[in-house]
Backbone as ProteinMPNN parsed JSONL, in Angstrom:
{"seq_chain_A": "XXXXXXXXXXXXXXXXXXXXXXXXXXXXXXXXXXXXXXXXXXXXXXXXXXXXXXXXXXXXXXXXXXXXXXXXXXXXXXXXXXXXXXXXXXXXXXXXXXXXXXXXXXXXXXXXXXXXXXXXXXXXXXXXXXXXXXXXXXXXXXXXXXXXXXXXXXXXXXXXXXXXXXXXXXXXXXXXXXXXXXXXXX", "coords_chain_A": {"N_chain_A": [[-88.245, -31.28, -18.4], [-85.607, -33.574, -19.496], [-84.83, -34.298, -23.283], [-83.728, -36.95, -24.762], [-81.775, -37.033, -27.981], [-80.622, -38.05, -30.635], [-78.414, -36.782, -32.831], [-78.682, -35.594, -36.31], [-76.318, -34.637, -38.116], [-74.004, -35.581, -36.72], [-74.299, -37.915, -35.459], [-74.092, -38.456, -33.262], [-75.108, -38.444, -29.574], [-77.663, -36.272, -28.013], [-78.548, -33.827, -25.551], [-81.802, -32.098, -25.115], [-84.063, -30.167, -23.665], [-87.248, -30.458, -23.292], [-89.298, -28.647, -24.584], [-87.78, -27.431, -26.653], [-87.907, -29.364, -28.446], [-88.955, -29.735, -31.428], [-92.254, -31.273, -32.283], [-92.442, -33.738, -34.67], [-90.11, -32.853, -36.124], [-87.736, -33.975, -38.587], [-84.813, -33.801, -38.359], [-82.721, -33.322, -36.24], [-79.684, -31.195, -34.821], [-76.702, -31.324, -32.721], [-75.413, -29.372, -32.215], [-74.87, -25.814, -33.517], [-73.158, -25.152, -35.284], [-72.396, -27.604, -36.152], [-75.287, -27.983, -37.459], [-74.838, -25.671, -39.503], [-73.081, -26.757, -40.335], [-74.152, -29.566, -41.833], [-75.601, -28.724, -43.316], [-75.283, -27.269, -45.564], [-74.636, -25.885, -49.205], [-74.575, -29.755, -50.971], [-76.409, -30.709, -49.186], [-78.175, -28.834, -48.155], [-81.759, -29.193, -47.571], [-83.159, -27.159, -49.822], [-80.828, -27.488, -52.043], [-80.469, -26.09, -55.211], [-78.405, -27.509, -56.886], [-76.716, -26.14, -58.111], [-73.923, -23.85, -57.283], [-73.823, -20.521, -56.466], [-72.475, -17.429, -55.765], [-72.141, -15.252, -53.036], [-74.837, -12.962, -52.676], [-75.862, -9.707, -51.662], [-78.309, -7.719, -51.534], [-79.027, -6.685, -55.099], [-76.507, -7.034, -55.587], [-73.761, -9.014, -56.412], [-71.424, -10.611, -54.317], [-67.94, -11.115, -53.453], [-64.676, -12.465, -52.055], [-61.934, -10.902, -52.298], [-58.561, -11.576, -53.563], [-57.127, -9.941, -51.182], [-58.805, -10.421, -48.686], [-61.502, -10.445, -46.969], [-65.288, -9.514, -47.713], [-66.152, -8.202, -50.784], [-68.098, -6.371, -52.862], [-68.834, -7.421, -56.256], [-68.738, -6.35, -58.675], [-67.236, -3.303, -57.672], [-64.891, -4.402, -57.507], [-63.784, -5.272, -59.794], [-64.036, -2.487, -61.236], [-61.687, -1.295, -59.918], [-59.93, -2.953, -60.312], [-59.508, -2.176, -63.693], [-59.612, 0.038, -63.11], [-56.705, 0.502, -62.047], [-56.047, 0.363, -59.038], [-57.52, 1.148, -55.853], [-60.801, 2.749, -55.14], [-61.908, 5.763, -54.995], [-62.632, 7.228, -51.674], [-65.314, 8.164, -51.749], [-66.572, 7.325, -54.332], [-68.478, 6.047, -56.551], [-69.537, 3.021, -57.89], [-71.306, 2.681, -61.299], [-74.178, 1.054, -63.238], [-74.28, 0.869, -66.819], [-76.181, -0.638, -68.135], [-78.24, -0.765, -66.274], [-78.382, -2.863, -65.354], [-77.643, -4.713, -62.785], [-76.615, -7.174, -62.104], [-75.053, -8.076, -64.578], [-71.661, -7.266, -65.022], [-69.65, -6.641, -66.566], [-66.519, -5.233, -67.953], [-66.898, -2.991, -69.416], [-69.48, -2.098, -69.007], [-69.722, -0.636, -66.36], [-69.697, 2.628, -64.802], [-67.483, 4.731, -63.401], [-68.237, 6.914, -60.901], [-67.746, 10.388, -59.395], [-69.114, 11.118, -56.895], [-72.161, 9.922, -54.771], [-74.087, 11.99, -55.955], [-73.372, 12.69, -58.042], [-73.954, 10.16, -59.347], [-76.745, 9.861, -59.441], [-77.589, 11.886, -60.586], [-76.95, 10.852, -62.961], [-79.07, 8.594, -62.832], [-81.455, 10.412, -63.426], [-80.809, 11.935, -65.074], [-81.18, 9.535, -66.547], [-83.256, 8.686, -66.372], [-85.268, 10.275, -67.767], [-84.335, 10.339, -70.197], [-85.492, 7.78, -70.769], [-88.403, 7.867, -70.099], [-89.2, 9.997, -71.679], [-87.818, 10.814, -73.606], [-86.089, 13.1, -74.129], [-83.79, 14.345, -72.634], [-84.277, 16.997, -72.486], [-87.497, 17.813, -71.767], [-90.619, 17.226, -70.027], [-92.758, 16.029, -67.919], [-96.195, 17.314, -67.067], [-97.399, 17.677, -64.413], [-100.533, 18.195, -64.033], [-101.549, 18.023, -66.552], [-100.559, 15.922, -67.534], [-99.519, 15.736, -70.053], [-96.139, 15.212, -71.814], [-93.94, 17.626, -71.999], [-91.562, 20.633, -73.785], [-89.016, 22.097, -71.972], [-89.441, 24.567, -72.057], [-92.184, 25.07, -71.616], [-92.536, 25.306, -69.385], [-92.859, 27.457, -66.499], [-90.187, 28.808, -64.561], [-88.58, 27.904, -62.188], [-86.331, 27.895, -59.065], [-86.355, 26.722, -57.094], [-87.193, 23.529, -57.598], [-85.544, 20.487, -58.976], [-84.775, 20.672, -61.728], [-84.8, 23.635, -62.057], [-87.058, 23.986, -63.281], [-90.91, 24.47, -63.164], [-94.072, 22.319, -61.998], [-95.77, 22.657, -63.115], [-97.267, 22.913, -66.249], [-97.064, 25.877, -68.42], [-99.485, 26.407, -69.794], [-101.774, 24.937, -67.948], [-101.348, 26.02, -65.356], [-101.821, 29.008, -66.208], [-104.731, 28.578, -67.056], [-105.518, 27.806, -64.241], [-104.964, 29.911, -62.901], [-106.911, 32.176, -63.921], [-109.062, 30.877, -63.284], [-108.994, 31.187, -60.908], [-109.266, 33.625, -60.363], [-111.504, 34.229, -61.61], [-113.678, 33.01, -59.673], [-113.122, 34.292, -57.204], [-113.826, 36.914, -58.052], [-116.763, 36.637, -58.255], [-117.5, 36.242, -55.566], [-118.264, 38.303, -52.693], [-117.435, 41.229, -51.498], [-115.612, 41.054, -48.239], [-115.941, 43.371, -45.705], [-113.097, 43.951, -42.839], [-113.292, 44.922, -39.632]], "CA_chain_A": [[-87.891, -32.665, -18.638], [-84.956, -33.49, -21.155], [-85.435, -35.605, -24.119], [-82.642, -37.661, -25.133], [-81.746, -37.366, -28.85], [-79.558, -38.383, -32.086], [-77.468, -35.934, -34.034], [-78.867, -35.662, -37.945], [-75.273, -34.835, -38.373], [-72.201, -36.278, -36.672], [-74.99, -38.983, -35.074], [-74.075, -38.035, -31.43], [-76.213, -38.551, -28.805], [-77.187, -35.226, -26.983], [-79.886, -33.503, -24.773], [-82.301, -30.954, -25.246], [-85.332, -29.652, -22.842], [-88.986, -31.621, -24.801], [-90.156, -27.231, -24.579], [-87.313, -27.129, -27.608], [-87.889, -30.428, -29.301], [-90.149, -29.384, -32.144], [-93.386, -32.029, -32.613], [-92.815, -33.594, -36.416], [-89.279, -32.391, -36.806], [-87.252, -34.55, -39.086], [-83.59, -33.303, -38.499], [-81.92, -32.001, -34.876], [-78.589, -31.495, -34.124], [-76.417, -30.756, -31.18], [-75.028, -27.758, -32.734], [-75.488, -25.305, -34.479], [-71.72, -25.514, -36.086], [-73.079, -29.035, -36.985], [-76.146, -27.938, -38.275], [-74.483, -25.328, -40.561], [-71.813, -27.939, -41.762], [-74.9, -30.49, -42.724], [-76.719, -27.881, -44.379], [-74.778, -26.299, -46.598], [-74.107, -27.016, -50.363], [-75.9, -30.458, -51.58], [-76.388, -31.285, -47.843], [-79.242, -28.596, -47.607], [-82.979, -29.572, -48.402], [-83.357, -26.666, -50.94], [-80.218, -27.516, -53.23], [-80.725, -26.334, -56.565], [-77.135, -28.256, -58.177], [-75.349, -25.263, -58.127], [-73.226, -22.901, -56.369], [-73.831, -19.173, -56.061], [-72.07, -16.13, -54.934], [-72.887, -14.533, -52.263], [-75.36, -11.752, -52.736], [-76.812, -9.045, -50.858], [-79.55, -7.043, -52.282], [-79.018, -6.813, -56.04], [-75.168, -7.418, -56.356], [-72.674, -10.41, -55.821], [-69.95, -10.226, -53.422], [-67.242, -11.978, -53.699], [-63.685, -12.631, -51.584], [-60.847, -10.603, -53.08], [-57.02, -12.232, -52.407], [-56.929, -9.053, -49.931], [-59.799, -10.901, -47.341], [-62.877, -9.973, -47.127], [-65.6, -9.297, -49.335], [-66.86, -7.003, -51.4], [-68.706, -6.288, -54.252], [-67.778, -7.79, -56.977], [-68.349, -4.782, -59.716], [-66.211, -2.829, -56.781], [-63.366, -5.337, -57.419], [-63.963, -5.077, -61.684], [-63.572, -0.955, -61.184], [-60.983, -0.859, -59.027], [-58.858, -3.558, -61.529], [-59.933, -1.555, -64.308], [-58.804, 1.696, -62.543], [-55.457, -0.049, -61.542], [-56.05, 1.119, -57.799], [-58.586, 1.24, -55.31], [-61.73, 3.508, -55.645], [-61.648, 6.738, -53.964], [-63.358, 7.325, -50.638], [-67.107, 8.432, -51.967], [-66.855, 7.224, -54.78], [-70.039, 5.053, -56.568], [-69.628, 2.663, -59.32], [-73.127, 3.066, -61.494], [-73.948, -0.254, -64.083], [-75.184, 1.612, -67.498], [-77.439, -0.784, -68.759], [-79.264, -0.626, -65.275], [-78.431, -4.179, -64.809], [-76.754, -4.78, -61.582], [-75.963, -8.501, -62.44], [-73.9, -7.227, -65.987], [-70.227, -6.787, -64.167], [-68.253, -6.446, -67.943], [-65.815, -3.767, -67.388], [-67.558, -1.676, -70.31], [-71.019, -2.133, -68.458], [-69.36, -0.181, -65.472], [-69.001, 4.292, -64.852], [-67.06, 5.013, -61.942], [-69.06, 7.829, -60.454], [-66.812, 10.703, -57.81], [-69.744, 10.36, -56.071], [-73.431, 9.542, -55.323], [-74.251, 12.695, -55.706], [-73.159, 12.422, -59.796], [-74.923, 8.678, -59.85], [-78.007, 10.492, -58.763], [-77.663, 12.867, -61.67], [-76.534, 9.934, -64.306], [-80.315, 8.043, -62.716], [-82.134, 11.327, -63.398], [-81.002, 11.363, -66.567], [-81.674, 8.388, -68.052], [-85.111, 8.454, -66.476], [-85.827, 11.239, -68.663], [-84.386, 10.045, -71.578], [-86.11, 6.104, -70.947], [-89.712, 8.078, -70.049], [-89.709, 11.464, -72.133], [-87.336, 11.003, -75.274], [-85.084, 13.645, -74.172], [-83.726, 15.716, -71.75], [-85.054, 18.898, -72.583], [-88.598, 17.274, -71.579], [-90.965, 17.529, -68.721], [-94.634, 15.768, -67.791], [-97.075, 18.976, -66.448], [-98.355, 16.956, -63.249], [-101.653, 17.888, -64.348], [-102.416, 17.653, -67.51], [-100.182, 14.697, -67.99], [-98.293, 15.766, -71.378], [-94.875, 15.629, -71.952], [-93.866, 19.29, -72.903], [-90.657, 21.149, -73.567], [-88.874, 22.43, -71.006], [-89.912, 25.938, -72.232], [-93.549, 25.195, -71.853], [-92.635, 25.459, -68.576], [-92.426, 28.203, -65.788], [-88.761, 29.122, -63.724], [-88.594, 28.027, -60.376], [-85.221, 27.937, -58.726], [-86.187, 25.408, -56.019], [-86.951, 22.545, -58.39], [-84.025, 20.303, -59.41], [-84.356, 20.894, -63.026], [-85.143, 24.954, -62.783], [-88.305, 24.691, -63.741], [-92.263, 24.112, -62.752], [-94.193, 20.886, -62.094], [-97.683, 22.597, -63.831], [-97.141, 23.901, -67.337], [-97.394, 27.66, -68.518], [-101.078, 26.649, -70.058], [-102.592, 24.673, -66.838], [-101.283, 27.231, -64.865], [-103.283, 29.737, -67.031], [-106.011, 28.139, -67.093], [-105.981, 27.187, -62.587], [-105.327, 31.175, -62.524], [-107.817, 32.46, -64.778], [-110.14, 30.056, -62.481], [-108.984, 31.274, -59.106], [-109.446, 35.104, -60.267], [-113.039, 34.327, -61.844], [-114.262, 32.643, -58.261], [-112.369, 35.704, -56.16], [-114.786, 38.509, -58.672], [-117.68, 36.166, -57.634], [-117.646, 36.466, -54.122], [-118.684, 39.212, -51.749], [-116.041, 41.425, -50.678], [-115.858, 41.448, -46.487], [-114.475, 44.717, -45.053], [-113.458, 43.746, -41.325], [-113.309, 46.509, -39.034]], "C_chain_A": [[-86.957, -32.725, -19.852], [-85.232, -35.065, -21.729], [-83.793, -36.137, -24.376], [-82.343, -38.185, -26.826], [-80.769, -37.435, -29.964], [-79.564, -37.281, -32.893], [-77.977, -36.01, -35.278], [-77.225, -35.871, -38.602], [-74.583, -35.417, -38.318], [-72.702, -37.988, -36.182], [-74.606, -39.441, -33.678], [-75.292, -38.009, -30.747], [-76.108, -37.4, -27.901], [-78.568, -35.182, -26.203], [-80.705, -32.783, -24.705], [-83.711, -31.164, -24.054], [-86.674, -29.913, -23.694], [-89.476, -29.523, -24.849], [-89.344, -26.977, -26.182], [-87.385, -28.239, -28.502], [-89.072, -30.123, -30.121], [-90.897, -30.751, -32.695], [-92.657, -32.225, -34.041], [-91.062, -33.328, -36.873], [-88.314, -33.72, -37.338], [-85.643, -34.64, -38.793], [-83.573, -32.691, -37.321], [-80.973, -32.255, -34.749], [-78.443, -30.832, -33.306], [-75.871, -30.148, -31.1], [-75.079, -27.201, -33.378], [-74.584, -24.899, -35.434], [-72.437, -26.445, -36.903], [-73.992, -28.913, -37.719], [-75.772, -27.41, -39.225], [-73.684, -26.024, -41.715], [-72.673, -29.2, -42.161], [-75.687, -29.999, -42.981], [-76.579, -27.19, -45.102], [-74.646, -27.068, -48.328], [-75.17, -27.841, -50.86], [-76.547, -31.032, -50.396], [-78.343, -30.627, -47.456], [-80.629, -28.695, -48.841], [-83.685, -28.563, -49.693], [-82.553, -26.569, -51.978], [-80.422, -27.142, -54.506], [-80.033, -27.154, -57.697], [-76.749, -27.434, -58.862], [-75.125, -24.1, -57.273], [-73.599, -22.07, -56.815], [-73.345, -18.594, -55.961], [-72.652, -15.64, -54.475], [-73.663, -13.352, -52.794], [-76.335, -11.455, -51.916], [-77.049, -7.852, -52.003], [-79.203, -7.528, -53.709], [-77.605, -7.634, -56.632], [-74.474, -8.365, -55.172], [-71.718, -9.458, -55.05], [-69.36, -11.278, -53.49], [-65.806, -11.817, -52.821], [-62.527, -12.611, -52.542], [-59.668, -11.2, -52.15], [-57.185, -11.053, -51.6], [-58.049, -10.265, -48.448], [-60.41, -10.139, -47.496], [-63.597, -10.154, -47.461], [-66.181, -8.221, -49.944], [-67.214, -6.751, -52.773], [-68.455, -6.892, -55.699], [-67.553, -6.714, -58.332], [-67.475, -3.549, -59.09], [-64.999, -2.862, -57.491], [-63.113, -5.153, -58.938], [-63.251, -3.55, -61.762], [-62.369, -0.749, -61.11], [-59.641, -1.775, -59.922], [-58.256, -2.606, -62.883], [-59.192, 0.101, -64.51], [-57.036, 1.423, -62.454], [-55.07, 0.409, -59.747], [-57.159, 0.881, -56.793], [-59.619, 2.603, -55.45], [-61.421, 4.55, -54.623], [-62.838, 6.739, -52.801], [-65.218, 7.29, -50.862], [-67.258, 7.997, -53.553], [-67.801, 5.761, -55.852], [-69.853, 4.496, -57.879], [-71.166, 2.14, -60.207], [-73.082, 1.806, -63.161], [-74.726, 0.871, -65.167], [-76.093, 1.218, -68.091], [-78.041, -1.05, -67.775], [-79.043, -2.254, -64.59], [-77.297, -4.813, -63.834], [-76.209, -5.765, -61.626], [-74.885, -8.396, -63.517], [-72.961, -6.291, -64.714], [-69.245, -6.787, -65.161], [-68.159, -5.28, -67.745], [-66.668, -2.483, -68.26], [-69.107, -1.195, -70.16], [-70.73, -0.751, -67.215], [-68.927, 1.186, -65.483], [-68.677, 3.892, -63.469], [-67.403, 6.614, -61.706], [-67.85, 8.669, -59.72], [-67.688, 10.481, -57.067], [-70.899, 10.158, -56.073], [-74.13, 10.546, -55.749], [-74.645, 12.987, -57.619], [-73.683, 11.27, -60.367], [-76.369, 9.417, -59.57], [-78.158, 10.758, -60.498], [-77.797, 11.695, -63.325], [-78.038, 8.977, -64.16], [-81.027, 8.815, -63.142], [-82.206, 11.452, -64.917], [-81.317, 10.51, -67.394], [-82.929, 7.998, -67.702], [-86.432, 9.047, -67.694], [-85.681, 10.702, -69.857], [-85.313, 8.902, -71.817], [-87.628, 6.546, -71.276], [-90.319, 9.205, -71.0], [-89.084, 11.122, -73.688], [-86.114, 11.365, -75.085], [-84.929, 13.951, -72.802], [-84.23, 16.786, -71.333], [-86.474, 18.75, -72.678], [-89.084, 17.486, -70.208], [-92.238, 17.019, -68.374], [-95.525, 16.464, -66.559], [-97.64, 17.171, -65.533], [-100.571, 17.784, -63.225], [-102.445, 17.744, -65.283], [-101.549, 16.209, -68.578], [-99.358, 14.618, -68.982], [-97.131, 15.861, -70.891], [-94.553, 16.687, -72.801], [-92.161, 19.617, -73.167], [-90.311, 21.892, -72.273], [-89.435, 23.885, -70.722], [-91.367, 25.739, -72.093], [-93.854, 25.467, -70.116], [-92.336, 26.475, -67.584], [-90.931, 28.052, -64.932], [-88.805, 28.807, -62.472], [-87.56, 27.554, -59.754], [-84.837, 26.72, -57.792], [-86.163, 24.061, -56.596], [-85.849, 21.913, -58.662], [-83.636, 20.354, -60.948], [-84.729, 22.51, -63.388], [-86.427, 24.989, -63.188], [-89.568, 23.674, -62.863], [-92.989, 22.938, -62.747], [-95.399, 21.04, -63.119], [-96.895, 22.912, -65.134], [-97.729, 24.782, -67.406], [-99.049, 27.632, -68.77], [-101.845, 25.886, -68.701], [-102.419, 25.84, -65.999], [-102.271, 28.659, -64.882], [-104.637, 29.941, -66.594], [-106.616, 27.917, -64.942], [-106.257, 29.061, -62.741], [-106.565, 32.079, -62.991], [-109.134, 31.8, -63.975], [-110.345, 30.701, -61.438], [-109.308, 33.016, -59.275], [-110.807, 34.983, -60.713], [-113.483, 34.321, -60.656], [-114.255, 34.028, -57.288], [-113.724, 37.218, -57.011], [-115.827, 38.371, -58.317], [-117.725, 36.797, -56.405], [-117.167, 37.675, -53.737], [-117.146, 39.472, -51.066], [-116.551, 41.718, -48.967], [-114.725, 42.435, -46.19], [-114.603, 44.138, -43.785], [-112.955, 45.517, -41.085], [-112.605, 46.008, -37.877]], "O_chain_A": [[-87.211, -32.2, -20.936], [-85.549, -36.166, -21.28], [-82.827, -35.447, -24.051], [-82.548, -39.359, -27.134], [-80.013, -36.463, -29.97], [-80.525, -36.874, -33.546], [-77.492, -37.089, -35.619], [-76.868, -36.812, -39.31], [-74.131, -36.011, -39.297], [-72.013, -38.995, -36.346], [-74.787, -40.537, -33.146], [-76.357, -37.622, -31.229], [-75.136, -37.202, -27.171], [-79.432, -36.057, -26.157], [-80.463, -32.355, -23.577], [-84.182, -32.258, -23.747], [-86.863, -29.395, -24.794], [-90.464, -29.5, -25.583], [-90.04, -26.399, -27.017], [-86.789, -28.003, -29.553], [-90.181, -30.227, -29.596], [-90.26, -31.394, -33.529], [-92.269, -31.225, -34.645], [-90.777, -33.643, -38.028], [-88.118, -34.561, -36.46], [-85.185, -35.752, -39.055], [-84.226, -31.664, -37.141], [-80.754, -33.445, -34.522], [-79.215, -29.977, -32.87], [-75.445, -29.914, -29.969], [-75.415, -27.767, -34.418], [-75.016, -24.311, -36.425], [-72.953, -26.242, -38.002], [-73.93, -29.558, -38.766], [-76.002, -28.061, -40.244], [-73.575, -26.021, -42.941], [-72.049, -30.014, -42.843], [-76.769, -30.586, -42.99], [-77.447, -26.41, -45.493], [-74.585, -28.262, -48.621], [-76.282, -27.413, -51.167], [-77.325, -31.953, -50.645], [-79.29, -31.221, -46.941], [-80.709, -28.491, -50.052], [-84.56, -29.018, -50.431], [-82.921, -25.873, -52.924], [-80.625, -28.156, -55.174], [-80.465, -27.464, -58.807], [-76.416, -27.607, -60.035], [-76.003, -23.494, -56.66], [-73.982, -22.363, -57.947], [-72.782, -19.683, -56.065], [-73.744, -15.311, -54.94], [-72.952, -12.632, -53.494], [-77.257, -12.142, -51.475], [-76.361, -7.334, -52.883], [-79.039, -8.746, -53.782], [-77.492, -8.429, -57.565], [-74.514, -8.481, -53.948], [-71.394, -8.271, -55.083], [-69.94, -12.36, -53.581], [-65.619, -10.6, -52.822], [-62.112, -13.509, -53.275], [-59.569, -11.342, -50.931], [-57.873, -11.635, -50.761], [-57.551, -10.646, -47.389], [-60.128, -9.101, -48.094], [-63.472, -11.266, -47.975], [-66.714, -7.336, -49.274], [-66.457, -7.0, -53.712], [-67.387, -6.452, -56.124], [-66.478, -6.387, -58.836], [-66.985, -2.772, -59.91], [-64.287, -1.962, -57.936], [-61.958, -4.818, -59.197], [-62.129, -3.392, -62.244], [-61.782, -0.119, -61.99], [-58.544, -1.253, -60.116], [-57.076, -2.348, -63.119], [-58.656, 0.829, -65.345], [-56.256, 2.286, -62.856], [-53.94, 0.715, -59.368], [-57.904, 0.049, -57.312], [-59.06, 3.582, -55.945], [-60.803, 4.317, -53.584], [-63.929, 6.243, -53.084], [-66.069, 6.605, -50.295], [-68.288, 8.458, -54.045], [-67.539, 4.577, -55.636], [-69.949, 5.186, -58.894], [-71.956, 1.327, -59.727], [-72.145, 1.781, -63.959], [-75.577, 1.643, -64.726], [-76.906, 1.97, -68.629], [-78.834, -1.922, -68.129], [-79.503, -2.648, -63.518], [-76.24, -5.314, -64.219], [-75.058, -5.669, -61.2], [-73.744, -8.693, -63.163], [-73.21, -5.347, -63.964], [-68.063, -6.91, -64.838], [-69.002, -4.423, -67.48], [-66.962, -1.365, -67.835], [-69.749, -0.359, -70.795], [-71.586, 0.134, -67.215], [-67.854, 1.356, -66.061], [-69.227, 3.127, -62.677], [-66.798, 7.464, -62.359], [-66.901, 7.972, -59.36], [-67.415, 9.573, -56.282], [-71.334, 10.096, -57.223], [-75.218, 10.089, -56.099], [-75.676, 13.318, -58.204], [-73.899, 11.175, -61.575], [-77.088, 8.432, -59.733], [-78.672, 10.041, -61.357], [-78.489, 11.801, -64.337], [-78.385, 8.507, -65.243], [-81.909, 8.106, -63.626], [-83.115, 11.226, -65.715], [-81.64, 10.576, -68.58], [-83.648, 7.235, -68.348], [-87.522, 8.712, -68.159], [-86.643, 10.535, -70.607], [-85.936, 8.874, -72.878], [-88.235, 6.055, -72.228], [-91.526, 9.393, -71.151], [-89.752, 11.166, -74.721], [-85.133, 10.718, -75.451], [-85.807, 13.833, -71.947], [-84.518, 17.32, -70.262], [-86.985, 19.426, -73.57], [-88.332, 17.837, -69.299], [-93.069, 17.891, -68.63], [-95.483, 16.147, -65.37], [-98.038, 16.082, -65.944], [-101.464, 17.681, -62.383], [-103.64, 17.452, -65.217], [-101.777, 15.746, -69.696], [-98.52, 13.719, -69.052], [-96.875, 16.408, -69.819], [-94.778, 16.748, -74.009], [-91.422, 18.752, -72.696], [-91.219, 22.285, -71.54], [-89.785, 24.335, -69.632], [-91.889, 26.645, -72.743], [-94.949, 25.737, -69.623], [-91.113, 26.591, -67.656], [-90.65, 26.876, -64.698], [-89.135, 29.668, -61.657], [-87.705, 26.332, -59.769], [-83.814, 26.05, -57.651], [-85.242, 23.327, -56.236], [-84.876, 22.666, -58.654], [-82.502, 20.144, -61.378], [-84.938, 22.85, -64.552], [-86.928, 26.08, -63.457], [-89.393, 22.643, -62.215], [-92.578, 22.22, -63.658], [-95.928, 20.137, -63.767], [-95.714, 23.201, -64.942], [-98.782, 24.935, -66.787], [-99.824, 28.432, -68.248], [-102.817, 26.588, -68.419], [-103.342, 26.652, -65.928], [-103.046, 29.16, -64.067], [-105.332, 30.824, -66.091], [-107.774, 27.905, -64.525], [-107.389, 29.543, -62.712], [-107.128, 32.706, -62.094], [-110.223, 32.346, -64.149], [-111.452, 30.899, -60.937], [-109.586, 33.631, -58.245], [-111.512, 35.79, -60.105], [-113.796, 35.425, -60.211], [-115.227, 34.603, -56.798], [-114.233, 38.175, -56.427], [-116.416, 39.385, -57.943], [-118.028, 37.989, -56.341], [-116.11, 38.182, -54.112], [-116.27, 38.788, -50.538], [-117.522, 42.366, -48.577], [-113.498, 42.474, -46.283], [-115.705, 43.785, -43.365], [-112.587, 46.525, -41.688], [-112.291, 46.774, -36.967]]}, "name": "protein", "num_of_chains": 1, "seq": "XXXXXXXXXXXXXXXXXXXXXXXXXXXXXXXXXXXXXXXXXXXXXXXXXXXXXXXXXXXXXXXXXXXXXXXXXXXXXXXXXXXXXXXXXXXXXXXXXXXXXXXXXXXXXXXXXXXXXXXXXXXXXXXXXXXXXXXXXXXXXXXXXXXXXXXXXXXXXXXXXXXXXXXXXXXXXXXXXXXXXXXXXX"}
């Protein structure tokens, strides 16, 4: 059955099926053009009384004269640079604050590969002090890097236990092993 109803917007009379007429609803129009162009701006019911830039996830985007849009710390770099950015490469904010787009807030990375490295670092420095720091996943201290064993696979070269837990697990696992009954199989 169709219902027969008035535009919010342009105040056209249109038609919809009563299965899509939502019970209670205050506002229908008869497109969805129309709806976007009386809901935008101060038009829509969550206005705050002011404009925005677009943003997705953390950072603005914005419409450079080229068309488009894109980033707007992108567009800062790439001024900055006098050029466009190279293919892979990642512009990284240094006081962590993705909203801060002043040119001297802004490294231009070659790629993520070196933003990785520039996050890694300053985790260490924010959580440890230094660099040359490390927290033994089991006894919780932050040690020197030397307190720690060599291990090649790691991304900093060295061990997640320190040299004394370590110690101390082995020294455990060889007591238990003198304990127990040796089994010869046959």
């Amino acid at each position: 059955m169709m219902v027969e109803l008035s535009c919010s917007g342009c105040g056209s009379m249109f038609q919809r099926p009563s299965s899509q007429v939502r019970a209670g609803a205050q506002r229908q129009f008869c497109t969805m053009a129309c709806m976007f162009h009386n809901r935008s701006g101060e038009k829509h019911p969550r206005w705050a009384g002011r404009a925005s830039p677009a943003v997705r996830g953390r950072y603005r985007q914005i419409t450079p004269p080229s068309g488009g849009q894109k980033y707007e710390h992108v567009c800062i770099a790439e001024r900055a640079l006098g050029k466009s950015l190279p293919p892979k490469a990642v512009v990284h904010h240094v006081n962590g604050d993705s909203t801060d787009n002043h040119s001297t807030n802004l490294v231009i990375c070659q790629d993520q590969a070196y933003h990785n490295l520039l996050h890694a670092r300053l985790f260490k420095i924010r959580n440890y002090g230094s660099l040359h720091c490390k927290r033994c996943c089991v006894c919780s201290k932050v040690l020197a890097l030397g307190a720690f064993h060599k291990n090649q696979n790691m991304s900093d070269g060295r061990n997640t236990v320190c040299k004394l837990c370590r110690k101390m697990y082995d020294a455990e696992r060889w007591k238990t092993a003198k304990l127990s009954p040796l089994v010869i199989r046959q």
